[in-house]
C-alpha positions as CSV (number, residue, x, y, z in Angstrom):
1,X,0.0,0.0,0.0
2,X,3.1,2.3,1.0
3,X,4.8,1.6,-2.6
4,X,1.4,2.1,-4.3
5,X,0.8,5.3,-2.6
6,X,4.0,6.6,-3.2
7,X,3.7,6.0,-7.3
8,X,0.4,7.4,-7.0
9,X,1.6,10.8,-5.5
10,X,4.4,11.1,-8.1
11,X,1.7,9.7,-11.0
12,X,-1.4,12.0,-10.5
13,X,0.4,15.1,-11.0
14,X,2.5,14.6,-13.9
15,X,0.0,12.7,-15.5
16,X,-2.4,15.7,-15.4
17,X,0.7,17.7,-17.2
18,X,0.9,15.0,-19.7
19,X,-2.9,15.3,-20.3
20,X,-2.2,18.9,-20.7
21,X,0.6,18.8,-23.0
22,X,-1.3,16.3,-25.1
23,X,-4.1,18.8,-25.6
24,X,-2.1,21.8,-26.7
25,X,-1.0,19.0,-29.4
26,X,2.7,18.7,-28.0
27,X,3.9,15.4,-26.7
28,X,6.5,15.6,-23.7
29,X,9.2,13.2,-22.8
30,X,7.3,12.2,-19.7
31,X,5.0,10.4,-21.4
32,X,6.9,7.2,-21.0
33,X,7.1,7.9,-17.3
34,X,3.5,7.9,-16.8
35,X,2.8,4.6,-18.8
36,X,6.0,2.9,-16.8
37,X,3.8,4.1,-13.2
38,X,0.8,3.0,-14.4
39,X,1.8,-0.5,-15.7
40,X,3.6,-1.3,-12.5
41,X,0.1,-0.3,-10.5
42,X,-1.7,-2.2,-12.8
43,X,0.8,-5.1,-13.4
44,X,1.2,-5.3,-9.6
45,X,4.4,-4.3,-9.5
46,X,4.2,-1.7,-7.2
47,X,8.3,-1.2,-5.6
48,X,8.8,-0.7,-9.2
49,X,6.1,2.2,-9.5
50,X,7.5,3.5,-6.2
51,X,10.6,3.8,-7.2
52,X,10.5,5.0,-10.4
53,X,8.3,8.1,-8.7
54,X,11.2,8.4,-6.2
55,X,13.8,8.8,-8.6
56,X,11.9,10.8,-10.5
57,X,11.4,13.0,-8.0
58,X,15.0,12.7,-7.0
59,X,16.0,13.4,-11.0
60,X,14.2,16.9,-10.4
61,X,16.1,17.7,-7.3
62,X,19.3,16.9,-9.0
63,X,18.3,18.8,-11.7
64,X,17.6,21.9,-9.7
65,X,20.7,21.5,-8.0
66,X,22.6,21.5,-11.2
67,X,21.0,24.0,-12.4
68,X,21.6,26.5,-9.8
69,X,25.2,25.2,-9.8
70,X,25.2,25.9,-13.8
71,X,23.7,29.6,-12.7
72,X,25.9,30.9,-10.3
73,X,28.3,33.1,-12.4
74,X,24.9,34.5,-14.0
75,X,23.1,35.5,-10.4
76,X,26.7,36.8,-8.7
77,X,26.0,39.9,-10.5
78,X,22.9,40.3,-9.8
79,X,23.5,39.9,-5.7
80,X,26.2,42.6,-6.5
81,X,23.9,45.2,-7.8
82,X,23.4,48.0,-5.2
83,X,20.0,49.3,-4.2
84,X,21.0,52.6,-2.5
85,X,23.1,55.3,-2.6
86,X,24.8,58.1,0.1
87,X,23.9,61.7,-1.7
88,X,25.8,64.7,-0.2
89,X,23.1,67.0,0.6
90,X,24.7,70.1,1.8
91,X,26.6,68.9,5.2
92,X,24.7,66.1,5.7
93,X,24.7,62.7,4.1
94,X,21.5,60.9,3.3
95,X,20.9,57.3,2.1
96,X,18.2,57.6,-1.0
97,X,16.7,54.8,-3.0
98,X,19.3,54.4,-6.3
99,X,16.1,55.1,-8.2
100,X,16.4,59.0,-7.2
101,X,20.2,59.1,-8.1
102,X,20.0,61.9,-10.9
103,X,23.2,63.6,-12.9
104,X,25.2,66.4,-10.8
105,X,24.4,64.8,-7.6
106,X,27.7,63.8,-5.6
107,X,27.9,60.5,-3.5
108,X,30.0,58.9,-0.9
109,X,31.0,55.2,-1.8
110,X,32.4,53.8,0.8
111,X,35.2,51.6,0.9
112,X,33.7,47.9,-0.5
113,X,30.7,49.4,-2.2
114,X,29.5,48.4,-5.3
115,X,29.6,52.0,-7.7
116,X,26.3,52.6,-8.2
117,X,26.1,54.8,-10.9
118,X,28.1,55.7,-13.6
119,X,30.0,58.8,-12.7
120,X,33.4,61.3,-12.3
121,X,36.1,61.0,-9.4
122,X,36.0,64.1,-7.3
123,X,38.3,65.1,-4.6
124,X,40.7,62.8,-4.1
125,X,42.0,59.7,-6.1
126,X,39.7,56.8,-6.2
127,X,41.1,52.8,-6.3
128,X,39.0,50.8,-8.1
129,X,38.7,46.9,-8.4
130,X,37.2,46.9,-12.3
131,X,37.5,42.9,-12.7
132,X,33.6,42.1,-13.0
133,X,33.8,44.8,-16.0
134,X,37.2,44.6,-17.5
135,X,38.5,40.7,-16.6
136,X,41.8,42.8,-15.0
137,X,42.6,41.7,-11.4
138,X,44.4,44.8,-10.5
139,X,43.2,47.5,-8.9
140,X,43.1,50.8,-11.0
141,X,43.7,54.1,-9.8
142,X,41.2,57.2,-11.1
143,X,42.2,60.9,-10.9
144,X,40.2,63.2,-9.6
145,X,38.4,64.1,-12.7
146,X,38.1,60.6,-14.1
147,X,35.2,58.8,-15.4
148,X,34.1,55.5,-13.7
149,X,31.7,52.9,-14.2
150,X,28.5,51.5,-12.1
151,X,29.4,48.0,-11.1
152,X,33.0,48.5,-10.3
153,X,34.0,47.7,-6.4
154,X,36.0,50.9,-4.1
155,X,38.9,48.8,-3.3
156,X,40.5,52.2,-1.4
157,X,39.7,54.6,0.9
158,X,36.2,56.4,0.8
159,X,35.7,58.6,-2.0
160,X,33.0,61.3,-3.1
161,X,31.8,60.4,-7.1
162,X,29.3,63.0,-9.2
163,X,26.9,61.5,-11.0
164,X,26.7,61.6,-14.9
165,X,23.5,59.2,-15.3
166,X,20.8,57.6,-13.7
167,X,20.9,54.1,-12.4
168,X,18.7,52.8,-15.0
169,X,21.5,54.5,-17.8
170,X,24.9,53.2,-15.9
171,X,26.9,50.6,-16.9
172,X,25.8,47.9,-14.5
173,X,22.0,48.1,-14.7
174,X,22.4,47.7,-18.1
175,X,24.3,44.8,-17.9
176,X,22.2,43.5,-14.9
177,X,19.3,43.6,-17.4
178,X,21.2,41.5,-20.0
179,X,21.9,38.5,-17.0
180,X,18.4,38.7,-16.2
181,X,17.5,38.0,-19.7
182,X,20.2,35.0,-19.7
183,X,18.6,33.5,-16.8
184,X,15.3,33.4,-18.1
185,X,15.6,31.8,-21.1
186,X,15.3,28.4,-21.8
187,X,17.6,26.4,-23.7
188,X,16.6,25.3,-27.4
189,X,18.5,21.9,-26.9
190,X,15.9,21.1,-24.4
191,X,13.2,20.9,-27.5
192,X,16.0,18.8,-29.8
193,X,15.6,16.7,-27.0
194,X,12.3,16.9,-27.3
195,X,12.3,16.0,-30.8
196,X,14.8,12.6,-29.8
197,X,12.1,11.8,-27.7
198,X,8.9,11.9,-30.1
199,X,11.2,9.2,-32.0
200,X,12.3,7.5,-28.9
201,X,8.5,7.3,-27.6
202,X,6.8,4.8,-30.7
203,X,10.4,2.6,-30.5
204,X,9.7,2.0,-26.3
205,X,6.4,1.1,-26.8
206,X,7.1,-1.4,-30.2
207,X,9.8,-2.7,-27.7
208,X,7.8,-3.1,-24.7
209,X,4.7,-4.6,-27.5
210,X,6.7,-7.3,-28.8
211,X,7.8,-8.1,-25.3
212,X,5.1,-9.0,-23.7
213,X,3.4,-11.1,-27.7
214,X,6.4,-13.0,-27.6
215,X,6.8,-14.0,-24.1
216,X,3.2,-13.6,-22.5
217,X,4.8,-11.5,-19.2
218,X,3.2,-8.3,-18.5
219,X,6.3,-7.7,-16.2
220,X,8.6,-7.8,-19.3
221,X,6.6,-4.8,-21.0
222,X,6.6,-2.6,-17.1
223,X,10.6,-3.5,-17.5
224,X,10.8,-2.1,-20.5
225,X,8.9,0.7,-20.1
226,X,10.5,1.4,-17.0
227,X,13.7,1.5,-18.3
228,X,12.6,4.0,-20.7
229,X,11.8,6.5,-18.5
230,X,13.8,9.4,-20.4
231,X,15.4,11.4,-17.7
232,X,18.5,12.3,-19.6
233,X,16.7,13.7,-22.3
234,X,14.7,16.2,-20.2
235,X,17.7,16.7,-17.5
236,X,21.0,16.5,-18.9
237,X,20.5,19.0,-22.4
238,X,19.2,21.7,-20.4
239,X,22.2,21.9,-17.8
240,X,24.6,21.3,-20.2
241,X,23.5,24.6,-22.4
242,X,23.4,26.8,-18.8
243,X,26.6,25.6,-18.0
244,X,27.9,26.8,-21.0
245,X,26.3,30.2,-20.3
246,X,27.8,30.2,-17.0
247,X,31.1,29.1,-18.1
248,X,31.0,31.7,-20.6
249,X,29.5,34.9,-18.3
250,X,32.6,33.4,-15.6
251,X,35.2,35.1,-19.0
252,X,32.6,38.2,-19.2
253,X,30.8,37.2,-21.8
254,X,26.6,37.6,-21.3
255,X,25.0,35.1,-23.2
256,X,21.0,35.9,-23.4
257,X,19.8,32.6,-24.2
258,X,20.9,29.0,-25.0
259,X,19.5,29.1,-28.2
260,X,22.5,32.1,-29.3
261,X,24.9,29.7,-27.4
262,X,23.9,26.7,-30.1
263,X,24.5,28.8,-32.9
264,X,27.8,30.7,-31.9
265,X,28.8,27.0,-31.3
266,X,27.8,26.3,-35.5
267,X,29.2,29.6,-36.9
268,X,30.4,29.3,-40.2
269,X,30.5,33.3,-41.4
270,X,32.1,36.0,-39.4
271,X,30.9,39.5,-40.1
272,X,32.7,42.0,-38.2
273,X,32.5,46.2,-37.6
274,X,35.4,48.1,-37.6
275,X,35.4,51.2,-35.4
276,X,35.2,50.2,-32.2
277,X,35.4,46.4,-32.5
278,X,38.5,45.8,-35.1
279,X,39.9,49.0,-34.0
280,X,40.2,50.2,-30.0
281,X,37.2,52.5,-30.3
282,X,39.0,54.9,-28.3
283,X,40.3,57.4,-30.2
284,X,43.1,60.0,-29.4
285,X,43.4,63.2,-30.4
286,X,46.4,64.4,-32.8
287,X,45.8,68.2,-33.4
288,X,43.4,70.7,-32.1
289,X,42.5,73.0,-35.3
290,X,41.1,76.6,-35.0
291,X,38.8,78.7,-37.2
292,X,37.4,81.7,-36.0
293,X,39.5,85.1,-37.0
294,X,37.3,87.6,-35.3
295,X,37.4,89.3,-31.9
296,X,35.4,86.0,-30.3
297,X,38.3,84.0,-31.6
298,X,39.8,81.4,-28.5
299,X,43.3,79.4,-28.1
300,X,43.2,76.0,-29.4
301,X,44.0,74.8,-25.6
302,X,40.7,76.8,-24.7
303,X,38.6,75.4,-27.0
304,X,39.7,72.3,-25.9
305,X,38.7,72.7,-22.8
306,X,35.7,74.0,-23.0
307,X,34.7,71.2,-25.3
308,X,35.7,68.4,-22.9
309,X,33.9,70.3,-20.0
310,X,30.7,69.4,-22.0
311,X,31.6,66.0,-22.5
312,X,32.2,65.4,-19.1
313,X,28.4,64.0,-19.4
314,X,28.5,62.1,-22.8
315,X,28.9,58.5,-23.0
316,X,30.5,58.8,-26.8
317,X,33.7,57.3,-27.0
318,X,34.8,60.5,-29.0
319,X,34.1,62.5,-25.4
320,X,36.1,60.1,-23.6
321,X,39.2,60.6,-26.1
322,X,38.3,64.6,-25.4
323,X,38.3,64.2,-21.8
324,X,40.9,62.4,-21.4
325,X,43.3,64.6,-24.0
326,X,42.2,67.6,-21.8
327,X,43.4,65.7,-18.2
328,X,46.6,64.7,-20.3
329,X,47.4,68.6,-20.6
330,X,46.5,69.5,-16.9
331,X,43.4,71.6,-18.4
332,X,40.8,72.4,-15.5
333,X,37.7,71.4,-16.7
334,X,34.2,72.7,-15.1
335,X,31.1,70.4,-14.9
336,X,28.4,71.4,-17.8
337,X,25.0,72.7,-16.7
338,X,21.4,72.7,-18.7
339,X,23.2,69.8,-21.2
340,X,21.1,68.2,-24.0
341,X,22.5,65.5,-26.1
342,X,21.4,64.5,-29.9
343,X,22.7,60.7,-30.8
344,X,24.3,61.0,-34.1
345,X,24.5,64.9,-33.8
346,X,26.3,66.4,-30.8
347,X,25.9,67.8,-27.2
348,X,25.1,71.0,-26.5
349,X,25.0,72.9,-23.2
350,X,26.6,76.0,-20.9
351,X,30.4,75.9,-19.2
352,X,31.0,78.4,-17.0
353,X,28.6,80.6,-18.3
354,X,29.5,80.4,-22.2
355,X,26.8,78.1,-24.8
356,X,28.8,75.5,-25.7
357,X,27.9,73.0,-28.5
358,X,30.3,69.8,-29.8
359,X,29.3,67.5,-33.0
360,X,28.9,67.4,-36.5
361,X,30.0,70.5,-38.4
362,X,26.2,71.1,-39.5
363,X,25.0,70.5,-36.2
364,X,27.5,73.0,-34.3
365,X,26.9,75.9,-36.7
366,X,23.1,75.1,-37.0
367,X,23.3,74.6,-40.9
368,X,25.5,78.1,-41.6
369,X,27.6,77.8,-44.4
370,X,31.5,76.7,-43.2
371,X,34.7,78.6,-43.5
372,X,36.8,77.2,-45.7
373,X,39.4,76.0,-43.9
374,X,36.5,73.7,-41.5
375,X,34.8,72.7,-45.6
376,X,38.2,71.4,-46.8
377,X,39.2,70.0,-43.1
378,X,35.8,68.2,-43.3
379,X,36.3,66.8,-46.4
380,X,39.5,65.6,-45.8
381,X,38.3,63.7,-42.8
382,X,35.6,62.3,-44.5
383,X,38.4,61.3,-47.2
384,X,40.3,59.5,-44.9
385,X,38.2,57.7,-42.6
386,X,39.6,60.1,-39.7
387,X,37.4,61.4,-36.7
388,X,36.9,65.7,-36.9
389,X,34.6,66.3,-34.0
390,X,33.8,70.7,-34.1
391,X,33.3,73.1,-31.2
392,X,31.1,76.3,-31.5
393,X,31.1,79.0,-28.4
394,X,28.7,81.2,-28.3
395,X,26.9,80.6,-31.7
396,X,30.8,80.9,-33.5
397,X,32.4,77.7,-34.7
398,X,35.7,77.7,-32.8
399,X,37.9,74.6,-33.7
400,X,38.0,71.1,-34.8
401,X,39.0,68.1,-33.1
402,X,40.9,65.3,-35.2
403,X,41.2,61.6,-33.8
404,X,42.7,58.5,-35.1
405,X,41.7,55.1,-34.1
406,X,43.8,52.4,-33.9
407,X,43.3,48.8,-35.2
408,X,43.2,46.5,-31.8
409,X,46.4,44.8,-31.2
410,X,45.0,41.1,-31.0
411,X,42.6,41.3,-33.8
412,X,44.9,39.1,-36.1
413,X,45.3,36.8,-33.9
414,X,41.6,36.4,-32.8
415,X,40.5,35.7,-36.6
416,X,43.2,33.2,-37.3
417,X,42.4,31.7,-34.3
418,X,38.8,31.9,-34.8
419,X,39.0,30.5,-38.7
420,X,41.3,27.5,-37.2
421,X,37.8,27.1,-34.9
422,X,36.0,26.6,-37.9
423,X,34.7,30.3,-39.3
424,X,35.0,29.7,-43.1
425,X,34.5,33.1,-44.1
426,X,35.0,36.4,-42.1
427,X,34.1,39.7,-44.1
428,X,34.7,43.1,-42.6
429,X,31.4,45.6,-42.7
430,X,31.9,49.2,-42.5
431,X,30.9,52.4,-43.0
432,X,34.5,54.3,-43.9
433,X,35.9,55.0,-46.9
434,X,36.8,52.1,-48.5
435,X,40.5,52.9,-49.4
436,X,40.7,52.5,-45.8
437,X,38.3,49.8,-44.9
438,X,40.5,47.7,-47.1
439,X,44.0,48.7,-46.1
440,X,42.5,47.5,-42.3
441,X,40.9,44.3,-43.9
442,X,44.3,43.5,-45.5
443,X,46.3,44.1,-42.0
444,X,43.6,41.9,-40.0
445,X,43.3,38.9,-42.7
446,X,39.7,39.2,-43.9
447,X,38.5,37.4,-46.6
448,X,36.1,40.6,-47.9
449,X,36.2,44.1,-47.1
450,X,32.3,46.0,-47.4
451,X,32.9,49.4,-47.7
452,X,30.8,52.8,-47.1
453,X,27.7,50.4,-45.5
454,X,25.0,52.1,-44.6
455,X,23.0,50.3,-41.4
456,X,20.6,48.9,-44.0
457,X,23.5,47.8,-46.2
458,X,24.8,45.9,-43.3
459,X,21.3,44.5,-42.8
460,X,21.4,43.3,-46.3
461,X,25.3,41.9,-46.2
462,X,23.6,39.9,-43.0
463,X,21.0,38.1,-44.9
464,X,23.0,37.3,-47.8
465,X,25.9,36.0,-45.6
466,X,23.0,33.8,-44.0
467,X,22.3,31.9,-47.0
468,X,25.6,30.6,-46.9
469,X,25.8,29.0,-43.6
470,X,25.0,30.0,-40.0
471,X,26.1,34.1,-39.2
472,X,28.0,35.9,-36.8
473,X,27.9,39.2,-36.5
474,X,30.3,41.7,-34.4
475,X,29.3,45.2,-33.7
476,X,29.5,48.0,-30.8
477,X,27.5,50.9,-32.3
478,X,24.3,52.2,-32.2
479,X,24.7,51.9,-36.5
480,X,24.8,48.0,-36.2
481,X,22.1,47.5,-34.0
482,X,20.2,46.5,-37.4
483,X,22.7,43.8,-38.3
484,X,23.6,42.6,-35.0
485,X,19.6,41.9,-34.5
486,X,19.5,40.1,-38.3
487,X,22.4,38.0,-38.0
488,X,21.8,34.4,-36.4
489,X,23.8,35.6,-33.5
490,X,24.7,39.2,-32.7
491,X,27.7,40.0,-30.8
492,X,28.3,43.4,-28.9
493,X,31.7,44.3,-28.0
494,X,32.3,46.4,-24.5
495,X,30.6,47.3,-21.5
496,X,28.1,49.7,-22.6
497,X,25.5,47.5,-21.5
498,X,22.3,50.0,-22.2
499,X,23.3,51.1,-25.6
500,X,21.3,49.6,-28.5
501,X,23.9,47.4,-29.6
502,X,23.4,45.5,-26.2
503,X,19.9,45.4,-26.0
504,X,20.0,44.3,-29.6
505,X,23.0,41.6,-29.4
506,X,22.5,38.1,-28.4
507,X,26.4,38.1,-26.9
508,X,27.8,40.5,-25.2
509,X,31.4,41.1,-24.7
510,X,31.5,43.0,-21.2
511,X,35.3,43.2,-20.8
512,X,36.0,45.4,-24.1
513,X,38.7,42.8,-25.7
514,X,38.1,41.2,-28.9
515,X,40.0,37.8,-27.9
516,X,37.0,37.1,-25.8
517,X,35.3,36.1,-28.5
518,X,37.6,33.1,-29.0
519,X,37.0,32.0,-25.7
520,X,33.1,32.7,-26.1
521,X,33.0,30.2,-29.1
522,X,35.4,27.5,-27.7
523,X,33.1,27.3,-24.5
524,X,29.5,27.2,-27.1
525,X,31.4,23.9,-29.0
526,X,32.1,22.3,-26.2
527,X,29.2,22.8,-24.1
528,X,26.9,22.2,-27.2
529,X,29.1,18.9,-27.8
530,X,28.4,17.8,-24.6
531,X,24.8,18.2,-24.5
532,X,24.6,15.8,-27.9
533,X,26.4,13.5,-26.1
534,X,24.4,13.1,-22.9
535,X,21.5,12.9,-25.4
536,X,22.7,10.5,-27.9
537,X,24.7,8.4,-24.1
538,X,21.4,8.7,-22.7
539,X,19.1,7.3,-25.4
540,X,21.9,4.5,-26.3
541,X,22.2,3.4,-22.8
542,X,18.4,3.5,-22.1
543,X,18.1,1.3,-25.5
544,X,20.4,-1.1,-24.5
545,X,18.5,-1.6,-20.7
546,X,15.1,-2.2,-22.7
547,X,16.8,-4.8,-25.1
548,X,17.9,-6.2,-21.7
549,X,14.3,-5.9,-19.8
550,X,12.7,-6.8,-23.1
551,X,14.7,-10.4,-23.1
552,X,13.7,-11.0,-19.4
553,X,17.0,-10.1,-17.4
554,X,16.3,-7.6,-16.3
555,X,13.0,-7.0,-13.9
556,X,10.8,-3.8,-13.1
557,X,12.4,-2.8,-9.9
558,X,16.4,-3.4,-11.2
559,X,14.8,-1.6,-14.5
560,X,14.2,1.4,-12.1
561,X,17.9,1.6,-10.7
562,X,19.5,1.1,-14.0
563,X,17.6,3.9,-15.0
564,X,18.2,6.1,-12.7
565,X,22.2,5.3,-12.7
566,X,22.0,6.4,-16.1
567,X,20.7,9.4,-15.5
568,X,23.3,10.2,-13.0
569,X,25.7,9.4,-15.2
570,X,24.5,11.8,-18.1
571,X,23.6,14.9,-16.1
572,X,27.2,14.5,-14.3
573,X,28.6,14.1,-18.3
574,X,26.6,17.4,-18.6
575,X,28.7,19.5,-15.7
576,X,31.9,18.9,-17.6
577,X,30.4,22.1,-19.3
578,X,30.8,23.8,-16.4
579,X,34.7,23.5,-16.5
């Protein structure tokens, strides 16, 4: 009665999912289960009812277990994410939800705490540990002045940052967001193993038929169908794609779902940006050009500054290059007030009093008609592929800025290594001139250079690179948010976690280093490798306890445990992801 009970309690419930499942017109793997329980009630074989329900039951525990093992990397960031912050309000110090956080406010992290907005250094120097963003285990030291990131851990002394976004627009949340999204999805290897199973189901039941014509024994068909049960299929696919996810968010690589994993694993054509994800993305400034000739007219070292004052607030990597050229020449800089940011234009706002606006050359002047010096600078920018941000004070276009950006040191190496991994075909996509698209393409050892792409052009290169196997595509701008989305798996390169690149990507790469990417793929092959394997283990091993059950060696009850040691076996073949 004990054993019968026990089956009973494990039987009703999944049998009312199977009926469920069944009328949505999708057949589960657990079927087989509920027809094992139910011939061992009926066939009076009750211990082997009971224990079938108790290693079932015990299957799911494992599998829980596993899973939240195969999680961990994912949820440590989201235990790190702060919830509070200390605001300076006058003398005192208050603690206010992170919600009410807002630019220009100045905070007090203490020494341990989580940054919890993206911001500047003020006062003194801040020392940083950076590794959950940037993968480097030494601390870093910011200058007063410096920009740091939400998510980053005050490995110093107690320091006093001023905000330059909201919570919501740091860093961190964004990259929270991403995790969350990882978490919740669920692997697509779990409906291939779906699909084994619809073919394992009618072979189990012709096995357990012609048991019981040819030798008359009930128990022989409960034996078979016991053995059945297909726990790896439904246990050991699923952990082995979240491992891989972990293992791959433990190098700083987000993956948002195990279906992007599977494919990064089959990649056959590379596609791959170039500013910012072939090249550093950083530029540096190389000359500070002036303009005006009237009365108004400023020093190239004041325009300068008053241009990186403004972009003390812009997340644009050509700010950052301004910025940090300004602190490079001891320039004080003053924080902006009243600023108002265009993507794709420029930022505008007031420094120290003087209207201040830095961006395109139309943009700055509102449309007026160039000098001719900033028309033929312009041109020649646009000629070479170079960065020319412009500066207007006071309604007077004051200077331009030019940049170069460098091609990233390991790129070589990451596509050699990445077409010895079994990329085919890797094409470069870009926007630039393409005299220089293809003098980079020829340094980095692409196979194609696509020149002067507009975002729809890339959208276009996406599709037709699809039809020739399974596509990657590498990106970090806003511009290849289009492609990134069309490709069979989008890949954003850095930290910038709430740009639309990021929310657009299925990979991102937090730490901003293109050799990640290596590392990404090697740990989608192996963990998609090993998820086939517990599959194909699984089935072959559950196959080969039927033959045994179906010849009469093997009874209901020893069915059970053989069953259920296979399953141990395959979701502990799964972990190996893990490492």
């Amino acid at each position: 009665m004990l054993w019968g009970a026990t089956t009973l309690l494990c039987l009703l419930p999944l049998a009312f999912t199977v009926v469920r499942e069944l009328s949505r017109g999708r057949t589960g793997v657990d079927l087989i289960a509920v027809l094992a329980m139910a011939g061992a009630l009926l066939g009076g074989e009750q211990l082997a009812g009971a224990v079938v329900a108790v290693m079932l039951a015990g299957g799911q525990v494992l599998e829980r277990h596993a899973a939240g093992r195969a999680r961990g990397e994912l949820t440590h960031l989201l235990s790190r994410a702060p919830r509070v912050a200390h605001r300076r309000d006058g003398e005192r110090l208050v603690e206010v939800p992170l919600g009410e956080v807002a630019p220009g406010d100045v905070l007090l992290v203490r020494a341990g705490d989580v940054l919890p907005v993206d911001g500047l250094v003020e006062g003194d120097a801040a020392v940083l540990d950076e590794s959950a963003l940037t993968g480097e285990a030494r601390p870093a030291e910011r200058r007063a002045g410096e920009r740091v990131r939400s998510g980053t851990v005050n490995a110093g002394p107690a320091f006093e940052l001023r905000a330059t976004a909201t919570a919501e627009a740091s860093t961190y949340a964004g990259i929270v967001r991403l995790v969350e999204q990882a978490a919740s999805e669920k692997a697509p290897l779990v409906r291939l193993a779906d699909r084994y199973a619809i073919g394992f189901l009618p072979f189990t039941l012709a096995v357990a038929a012609l048991a019981w014509v040819l030798s008359h024994d009930s128990r022989r068909a409960i034996a078979v169908l016991v053995v059945a049960t297909p726990c790896p299929l439904i246990l050991a696919a699923p952990i082995a794609i979240v491992a891989g996810i972990s293992r791959a968010a433990r190098s700083g690589v987000i993956v948002k779902a195990g279906g992007a994993l599977e494919a990064l694993a089959r990649g056959e054509v590379l596609l791959l940006d170039k500013t910012g994800t072939v090249t550093e993305g950083t530029p540096r400034l190389t000359e500070v050009v002036t303009f005006a000739a009237t009365p108004a007219a400023i020093s190239a070292q004041e325009a300068l500054r008053l241009a990186a004052s403004l972009d003390l607030v812009s997340p644009h990597p050509l700010a950052e290059a301004l910025v940090g050229a300004a602190r490079a020449r001891g320039l004080r800089l003053a924080f902006p007030r009243d600023t108002r940011e265009e993507p794709g234009e420029g930022i505008a706002g007031e420094v120290e009093g003087r209207r201040v606006r830095v961006g395109k050359a139309d943009w700055v002047t509102a449309g007026a008609a160039l000098p001719p010096a900033a028309a033929a600078l312009r041109a020649e920018s646009r000629r070479t592929g170079s960065s020319a941000p412009f500066v207007a004070v006071d309604g007077i276009l004051a200077a331009a800025f030019l940049l170069e950006d460098s091609i990233r040191g390991d790129a070589a190496a990451t596509l050699r290594a990445l077409r010895a991994d079994g990329f085919r075909e890797i094409l470069l996509l870009t926007g630039d001139q393409a005299e220089l698209a293809a003098e980079v393409g020829r340094t980095i050892g692409v196979d194609q250079v696509l020149a002067e792409q507009s975002p729809a052009a890339k959208v276009e290169a996406v599709h037709a690179a699809r039809r020739r196997g399974v596509t990657v595509m590498v990106g970090d701008g806003i511009n290849d948010a289009p492609a990134l989305a069309a490709a069979d798996v989008g890949v954003a390169m850095g930290a910038r976690g709430a740009s639309a690149s990021s929310e657009a990507a299925d990979v991102v790469i937090v730490p901003d280093r293109l050799g990640l990417l290596v590392d990404a793929h090697g740990a989608a092959r192996r963990s998609r490798r090993i998820a086939v394997q517990s599959i194909v283990a699984g089935m072959l091993l559950s196959g080969a306890g039927m033959l045994l059950a179906a010849a009469g060696w093997l009874v209901p009850v020893a069915g059970a445990v053989v069953q259920e040691a296979i399953d141990l076996l395959v979701i502990l073949n799964a972990l190996r992801a893990l490492r």
